[in-house]
VOGU-3710 file (C-alpha; in Angstrom, 3 decimals, decimal comma):
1> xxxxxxxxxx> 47,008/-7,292/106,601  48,103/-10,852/105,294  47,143/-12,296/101,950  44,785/-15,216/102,742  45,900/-18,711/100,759  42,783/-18,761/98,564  43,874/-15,595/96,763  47,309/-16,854/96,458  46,055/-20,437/94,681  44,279/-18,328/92,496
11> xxxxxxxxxx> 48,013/-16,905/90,268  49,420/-18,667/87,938  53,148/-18,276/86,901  54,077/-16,230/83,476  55,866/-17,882/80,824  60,034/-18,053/81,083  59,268/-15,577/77,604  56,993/-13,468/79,347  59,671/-12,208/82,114  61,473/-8,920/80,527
21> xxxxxxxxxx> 65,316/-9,935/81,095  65,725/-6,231/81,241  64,280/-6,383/85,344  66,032/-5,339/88,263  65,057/-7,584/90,368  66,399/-5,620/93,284  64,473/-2,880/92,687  61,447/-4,990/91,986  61,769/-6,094/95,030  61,871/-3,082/96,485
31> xxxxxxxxxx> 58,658/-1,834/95,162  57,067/-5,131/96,539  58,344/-4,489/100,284  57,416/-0,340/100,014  53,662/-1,885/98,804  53,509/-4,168/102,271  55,007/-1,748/104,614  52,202/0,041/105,031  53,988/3,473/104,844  51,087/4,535/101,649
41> xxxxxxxxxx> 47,458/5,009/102,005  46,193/3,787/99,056  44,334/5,843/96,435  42,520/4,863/92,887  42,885/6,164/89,606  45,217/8,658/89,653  48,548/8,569/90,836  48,056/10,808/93,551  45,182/12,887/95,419  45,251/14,877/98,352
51> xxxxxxxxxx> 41,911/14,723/100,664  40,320/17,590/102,809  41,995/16,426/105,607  45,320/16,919/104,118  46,049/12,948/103,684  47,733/11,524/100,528  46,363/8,846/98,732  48,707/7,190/95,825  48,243/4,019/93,656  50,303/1,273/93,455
61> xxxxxxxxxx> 52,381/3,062/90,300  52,808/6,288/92,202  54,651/4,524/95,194  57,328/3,112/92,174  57,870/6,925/91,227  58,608/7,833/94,371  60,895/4,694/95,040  62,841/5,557/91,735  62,796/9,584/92,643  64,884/8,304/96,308
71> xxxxxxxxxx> 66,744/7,128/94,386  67,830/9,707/92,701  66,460/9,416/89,302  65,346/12,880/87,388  61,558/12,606/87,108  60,464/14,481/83,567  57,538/16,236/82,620  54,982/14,032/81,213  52,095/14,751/78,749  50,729/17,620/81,104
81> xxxxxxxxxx> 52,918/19,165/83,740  49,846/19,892/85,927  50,011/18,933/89,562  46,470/19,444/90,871  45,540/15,862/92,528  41,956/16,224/92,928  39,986/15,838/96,246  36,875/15,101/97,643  32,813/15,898/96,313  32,055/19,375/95,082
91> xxxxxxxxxx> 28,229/19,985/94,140  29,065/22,721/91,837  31,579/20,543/90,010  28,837/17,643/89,217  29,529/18,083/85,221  33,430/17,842/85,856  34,119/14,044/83,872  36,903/14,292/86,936  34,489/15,171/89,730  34,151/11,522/91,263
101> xxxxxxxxxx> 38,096/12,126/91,695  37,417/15,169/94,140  38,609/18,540/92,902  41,563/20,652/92,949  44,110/21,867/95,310  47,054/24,270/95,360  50,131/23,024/92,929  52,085/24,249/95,280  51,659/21,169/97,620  52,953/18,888/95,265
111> xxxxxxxxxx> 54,847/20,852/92,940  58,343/18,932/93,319  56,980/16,030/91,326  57,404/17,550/88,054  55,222/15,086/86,312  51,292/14,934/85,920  49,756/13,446/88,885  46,706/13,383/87,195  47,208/10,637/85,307  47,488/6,844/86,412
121> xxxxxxxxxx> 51,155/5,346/84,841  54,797/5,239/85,650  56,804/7,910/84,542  59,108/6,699/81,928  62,136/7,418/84,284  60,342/5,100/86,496  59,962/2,080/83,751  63,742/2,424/83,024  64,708/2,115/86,747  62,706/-0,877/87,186
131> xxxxxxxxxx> 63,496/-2,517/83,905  59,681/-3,061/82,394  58,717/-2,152/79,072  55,139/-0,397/80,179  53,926/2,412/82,191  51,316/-0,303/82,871  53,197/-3,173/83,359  51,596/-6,968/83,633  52,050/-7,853/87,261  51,096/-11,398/86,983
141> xxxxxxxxxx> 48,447/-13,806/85,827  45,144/-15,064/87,257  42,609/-17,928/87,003  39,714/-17,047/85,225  37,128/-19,229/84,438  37,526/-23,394/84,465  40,703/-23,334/82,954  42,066/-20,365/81,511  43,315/-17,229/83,181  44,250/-13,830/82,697
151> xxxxxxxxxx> 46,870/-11,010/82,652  46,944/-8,347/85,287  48,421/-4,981/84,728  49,258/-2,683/87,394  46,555/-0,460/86,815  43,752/-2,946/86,952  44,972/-4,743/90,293  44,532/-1,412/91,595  41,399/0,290/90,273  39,529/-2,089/88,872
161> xxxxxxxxxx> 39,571/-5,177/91,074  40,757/-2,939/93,705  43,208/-5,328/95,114  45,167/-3,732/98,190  48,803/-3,214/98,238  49,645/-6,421/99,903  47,648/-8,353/97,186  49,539/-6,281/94,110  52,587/-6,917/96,047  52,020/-10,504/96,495
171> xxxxxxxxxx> 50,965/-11,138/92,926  54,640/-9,252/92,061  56,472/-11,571/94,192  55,043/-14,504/92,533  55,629/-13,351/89,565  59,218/-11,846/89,232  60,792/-12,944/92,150  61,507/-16,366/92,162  63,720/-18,150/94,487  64,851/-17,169/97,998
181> xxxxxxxxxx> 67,552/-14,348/98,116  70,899/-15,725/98,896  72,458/-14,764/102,125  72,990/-11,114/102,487  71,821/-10,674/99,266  68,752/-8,549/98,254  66,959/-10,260/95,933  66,666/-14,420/94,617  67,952/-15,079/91,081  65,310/-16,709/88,598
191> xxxxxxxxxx> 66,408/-20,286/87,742  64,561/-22,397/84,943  63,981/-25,587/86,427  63,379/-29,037/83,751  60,953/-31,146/85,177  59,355/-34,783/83,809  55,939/-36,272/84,390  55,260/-39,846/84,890  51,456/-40,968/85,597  48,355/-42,838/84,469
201> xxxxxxxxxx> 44,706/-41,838/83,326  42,944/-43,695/86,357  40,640/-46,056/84,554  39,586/-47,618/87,526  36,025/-48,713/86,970  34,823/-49,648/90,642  31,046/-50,685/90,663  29,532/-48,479/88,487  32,315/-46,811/86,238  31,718/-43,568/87,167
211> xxxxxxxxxx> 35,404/-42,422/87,721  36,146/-42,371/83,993  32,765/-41,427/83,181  33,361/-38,553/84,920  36,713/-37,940/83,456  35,467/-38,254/80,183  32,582/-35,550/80,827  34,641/-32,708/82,794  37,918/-32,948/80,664  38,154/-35,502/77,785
221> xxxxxxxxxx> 35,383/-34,066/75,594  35,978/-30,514/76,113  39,507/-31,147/74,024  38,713/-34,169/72,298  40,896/-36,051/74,145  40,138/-39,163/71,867  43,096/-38,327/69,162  46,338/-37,665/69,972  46,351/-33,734/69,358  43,650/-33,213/71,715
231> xxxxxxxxxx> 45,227/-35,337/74,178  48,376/-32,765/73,892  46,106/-30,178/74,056  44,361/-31,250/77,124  47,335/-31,766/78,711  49,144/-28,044/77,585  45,616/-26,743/79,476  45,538/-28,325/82,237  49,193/-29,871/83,364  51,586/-26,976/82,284
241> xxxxxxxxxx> 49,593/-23,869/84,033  49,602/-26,157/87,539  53,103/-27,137/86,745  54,348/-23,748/86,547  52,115/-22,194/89,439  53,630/-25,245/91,849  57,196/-25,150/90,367  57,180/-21,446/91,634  55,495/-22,069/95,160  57,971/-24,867/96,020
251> xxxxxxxxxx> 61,465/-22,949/94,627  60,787/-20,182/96,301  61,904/-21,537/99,565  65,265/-22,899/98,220  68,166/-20,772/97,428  69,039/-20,726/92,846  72,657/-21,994/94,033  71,011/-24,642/95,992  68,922/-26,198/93,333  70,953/-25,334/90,541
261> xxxxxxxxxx> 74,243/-27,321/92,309  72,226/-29,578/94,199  73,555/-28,821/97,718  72,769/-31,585/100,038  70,236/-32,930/97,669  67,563/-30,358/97,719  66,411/-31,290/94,382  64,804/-34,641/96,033  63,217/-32,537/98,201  61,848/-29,931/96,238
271> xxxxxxxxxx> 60,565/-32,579/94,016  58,618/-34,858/96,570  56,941/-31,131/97,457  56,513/-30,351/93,733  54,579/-34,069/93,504  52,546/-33,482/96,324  51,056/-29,840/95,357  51,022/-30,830/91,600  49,050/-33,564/92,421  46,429/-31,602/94,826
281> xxxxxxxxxx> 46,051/-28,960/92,542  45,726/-30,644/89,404  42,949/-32,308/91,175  41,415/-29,518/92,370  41,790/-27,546/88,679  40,182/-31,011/87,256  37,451/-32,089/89,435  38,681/-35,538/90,437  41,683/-37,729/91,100  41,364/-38,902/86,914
291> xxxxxxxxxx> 45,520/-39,115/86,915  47,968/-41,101/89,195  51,054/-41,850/89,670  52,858/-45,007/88,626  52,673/-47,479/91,176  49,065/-47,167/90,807  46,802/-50,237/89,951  43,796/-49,927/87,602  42,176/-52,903/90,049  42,207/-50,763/93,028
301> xxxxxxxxxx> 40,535/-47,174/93,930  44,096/-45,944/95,478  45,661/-43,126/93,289  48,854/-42,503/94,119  50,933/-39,069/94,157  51,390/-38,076/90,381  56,071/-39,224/89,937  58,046/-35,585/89,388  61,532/-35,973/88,330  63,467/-32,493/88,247
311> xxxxxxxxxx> 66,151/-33,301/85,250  67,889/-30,570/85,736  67,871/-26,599/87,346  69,891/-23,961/85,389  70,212/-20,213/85,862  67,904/-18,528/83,635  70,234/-15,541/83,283  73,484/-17,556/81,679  75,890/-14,821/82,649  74,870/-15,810/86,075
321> xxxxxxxxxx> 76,483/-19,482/85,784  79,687/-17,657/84,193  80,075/-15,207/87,370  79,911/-17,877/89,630  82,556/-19,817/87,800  84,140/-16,690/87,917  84,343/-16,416/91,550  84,597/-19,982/92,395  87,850/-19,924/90,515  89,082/-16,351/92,274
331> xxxxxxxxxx> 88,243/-18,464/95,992  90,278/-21,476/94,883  93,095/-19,572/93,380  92,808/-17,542/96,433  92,835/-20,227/99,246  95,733/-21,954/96,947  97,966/-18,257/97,512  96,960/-18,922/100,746  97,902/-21,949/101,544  101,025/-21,413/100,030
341> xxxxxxxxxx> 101,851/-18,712/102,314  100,729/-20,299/104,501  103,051/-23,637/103,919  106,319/-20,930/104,258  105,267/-19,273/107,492  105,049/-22,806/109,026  108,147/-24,013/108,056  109,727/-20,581/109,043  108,483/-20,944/112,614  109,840/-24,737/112,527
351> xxxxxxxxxx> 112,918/-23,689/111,025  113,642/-21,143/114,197  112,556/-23,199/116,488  115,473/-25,473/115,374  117,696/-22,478/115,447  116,870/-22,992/119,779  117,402/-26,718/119,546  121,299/-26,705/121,066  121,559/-30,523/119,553  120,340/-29,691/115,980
361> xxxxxxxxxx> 122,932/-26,634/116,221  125,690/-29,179/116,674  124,566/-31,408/114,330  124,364/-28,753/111,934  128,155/-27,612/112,825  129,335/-31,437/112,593  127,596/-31,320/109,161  129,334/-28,485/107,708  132,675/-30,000/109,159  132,158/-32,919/107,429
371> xxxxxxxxxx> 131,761/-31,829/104,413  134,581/-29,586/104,592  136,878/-32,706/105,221  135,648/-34,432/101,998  136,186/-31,468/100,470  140,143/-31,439/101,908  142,892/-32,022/98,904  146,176/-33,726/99,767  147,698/-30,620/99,964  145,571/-29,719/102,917
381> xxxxxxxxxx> 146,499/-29,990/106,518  143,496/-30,803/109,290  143,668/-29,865/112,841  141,431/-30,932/115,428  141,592/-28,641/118,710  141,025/-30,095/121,875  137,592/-28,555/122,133  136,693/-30,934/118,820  136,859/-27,780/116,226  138,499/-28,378/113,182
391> xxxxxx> 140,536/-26,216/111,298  141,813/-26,639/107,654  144,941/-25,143/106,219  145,745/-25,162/102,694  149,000/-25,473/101,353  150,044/-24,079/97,980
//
């Protein structure tokens, strides 16, 4: 099962301050790829339940414990070491406050997850391994209403709006898992990325004015857009959430060590995309094209693509930036060893191959001769042999 586009536009980003440093993104991830491989039926408000016909049902939360347990992390007793997942409708069990979770089974099923499966949170084991600081962690935001939204917990994706797996997974992904993963590498690193605005309020007036009326109705009253903090404020409102929500969308498909060192000028690209989505969406949170870009002309109903500049991209985990300095400097020290080596067994193989040149032997030989003649006192005789070789002999 896919996640269809109009759920998607409905997330907004979290906050840079509302993303725990302390995740492992790795194993984030791989919670979001167990929820879409369809390997777990999914069950509701309890973390596990076995039906009459023997099939498990877990929630979203459950399918983390048993990630982190592969792992090989010791699951501890929670609150109540029960074990009995309840299971289908029992008419003698009617007054049970559990009874619309089914009823009881044998422990012994289940009894090598030491932890109560009757309740509907990670086990704390679980929370460390991932690197969240809930047993009900926020998954993501979502619109709600005109123009506010609302935070999701785990728990609530999957009992009470009874999103599937692929939707709690998808929300996840938008959330905490930012750019694409480098090449054989697991997960993408987060990046902050700086961007700048430049449009106009479209006060084109047309025949009857209604653009601005219009404008003025939807937006500009609801924050008193007349002074200069409720202009701010209209813009924090409106501008920021889209800003974020399209930031992530676009980044996604670029690599961090792309955008953050600009390889081959993908920051113009993810920009022009980032204009183009900002723009369509802001309209579509607003109600109306009321803001353009800045070739646009108040005497003409054209309203151009809203101008995003991306000032600059930077690793949002600083000790990041400092391990790829690191290792850039290890490859260039490394290619200089190298090429160093590399410089001596070249001139070795050119030196021997000299050693087989019969001409460079001789003129090697007529070399050393010479300089043994300059090197002849007065009180040394020279010979020359018929076969040209010289022979000194020193007198005392």
């Amino acid at each position: 099962m896919t996640v269809d586009q109009e759920f998607l536009d409905q997330l907004v980003p979290l906050l840079e301050s509302e993303v725990q440093p302390s995740l492992n993104l790795d194993r984030v991830r791989l919670w979001v790829e167990a929820l879409e491989s369809g390997n777990y039926q999914q069950g509701h408000r309890l973390l596990c339940r076995i039906e009459e016909d023997g099939s498990e049902k877990v929630c979203c939360l459950e399918v983390a414990n048993l990630l982190a347990a592969a792992d090989g992390v010791p699951m501890q007793s929670m609150t109540v070491s029960c074990c009995y997942p309840l299971v289908a409708h029992d008419p003698e069990k009617r007054h049970d406050p559990h009874q619309e979770r089914g009823y009881m089974v044998s422990p012994s099923e289940l009894d090598w997850r030491p932890y109560d499966l009757n309740r509907s949170v990670m086990t704390d084991a679980t929370v460390r391994w991932l690197g969240f600081q809930s047993s009900n962690p926020i998954i993501g935001r979502h619109r709600h209403g005109d123009n506010g939204s609302m935070y999701i917990t785990a728990i609530s994706a999957n009992d009470a709006s009874r999103w599937t797996f692929e939707q709690i997974a998808a929300v996840v992904r938008f959330s905490y898992l930012s750019t694409k993963p480098e090449e054989n590498q697991p997960s993408g690193v987060q990046v902050n990325v700086w961007p700048t605005t430049n449009f106009f309020l479209n006060t084109y007036c047309g025949s009857d004015g209604a653009l601005l009326k219009d404008f003025w109705e939807k937006i500009g009253r609801r924050y008193d857009a007349e002074d200069p903090d409720g202009w701010r404020n209209m813009l924090v409102q409106t501008f920021v959430p889209v800003m974020e929500k399209v930031i992530q969308d676009v980044v996604r498909s670029y690599s961090a060590d792309a955008l953050v060192g600009n390889i081959n000028g993908v920051r113009a690209e993810a920009q022009a995309k980032i204009a183009a989505q900002f723009t369509a969406e802001l309209k579509r949170l607003v109600g109306g094209s009321y803001f353009c870009g800045p070739s646009y002309d108040r005497r003409k109903p054209d309203c151009p693509d809203i101008e995003i500049t991306i000032k600059d991209v930077d690793y949002a985990d600083p000790g990041i930036q400092e391990a790829r300095n690191a290792k850039q400097k290890a490859i260039e020290m490394a290619a200089a060893t190298v090429a160093e080596a590399q410089g001596k067994v070249d001139a070795a193989g050119k030196l021997n191959d000299l050693y087989k040149n019969d001409a460079w032997m001789k003129l090697q030989l007529a070399q050393l001769q010479l300089e043994a003649i300059k090197a002849c006192s007065d009180k040394c005789t020279i010979i020359i042999g018929s076969s040209g070789n010289i022979i000194l002999n020193g007198s005392k």
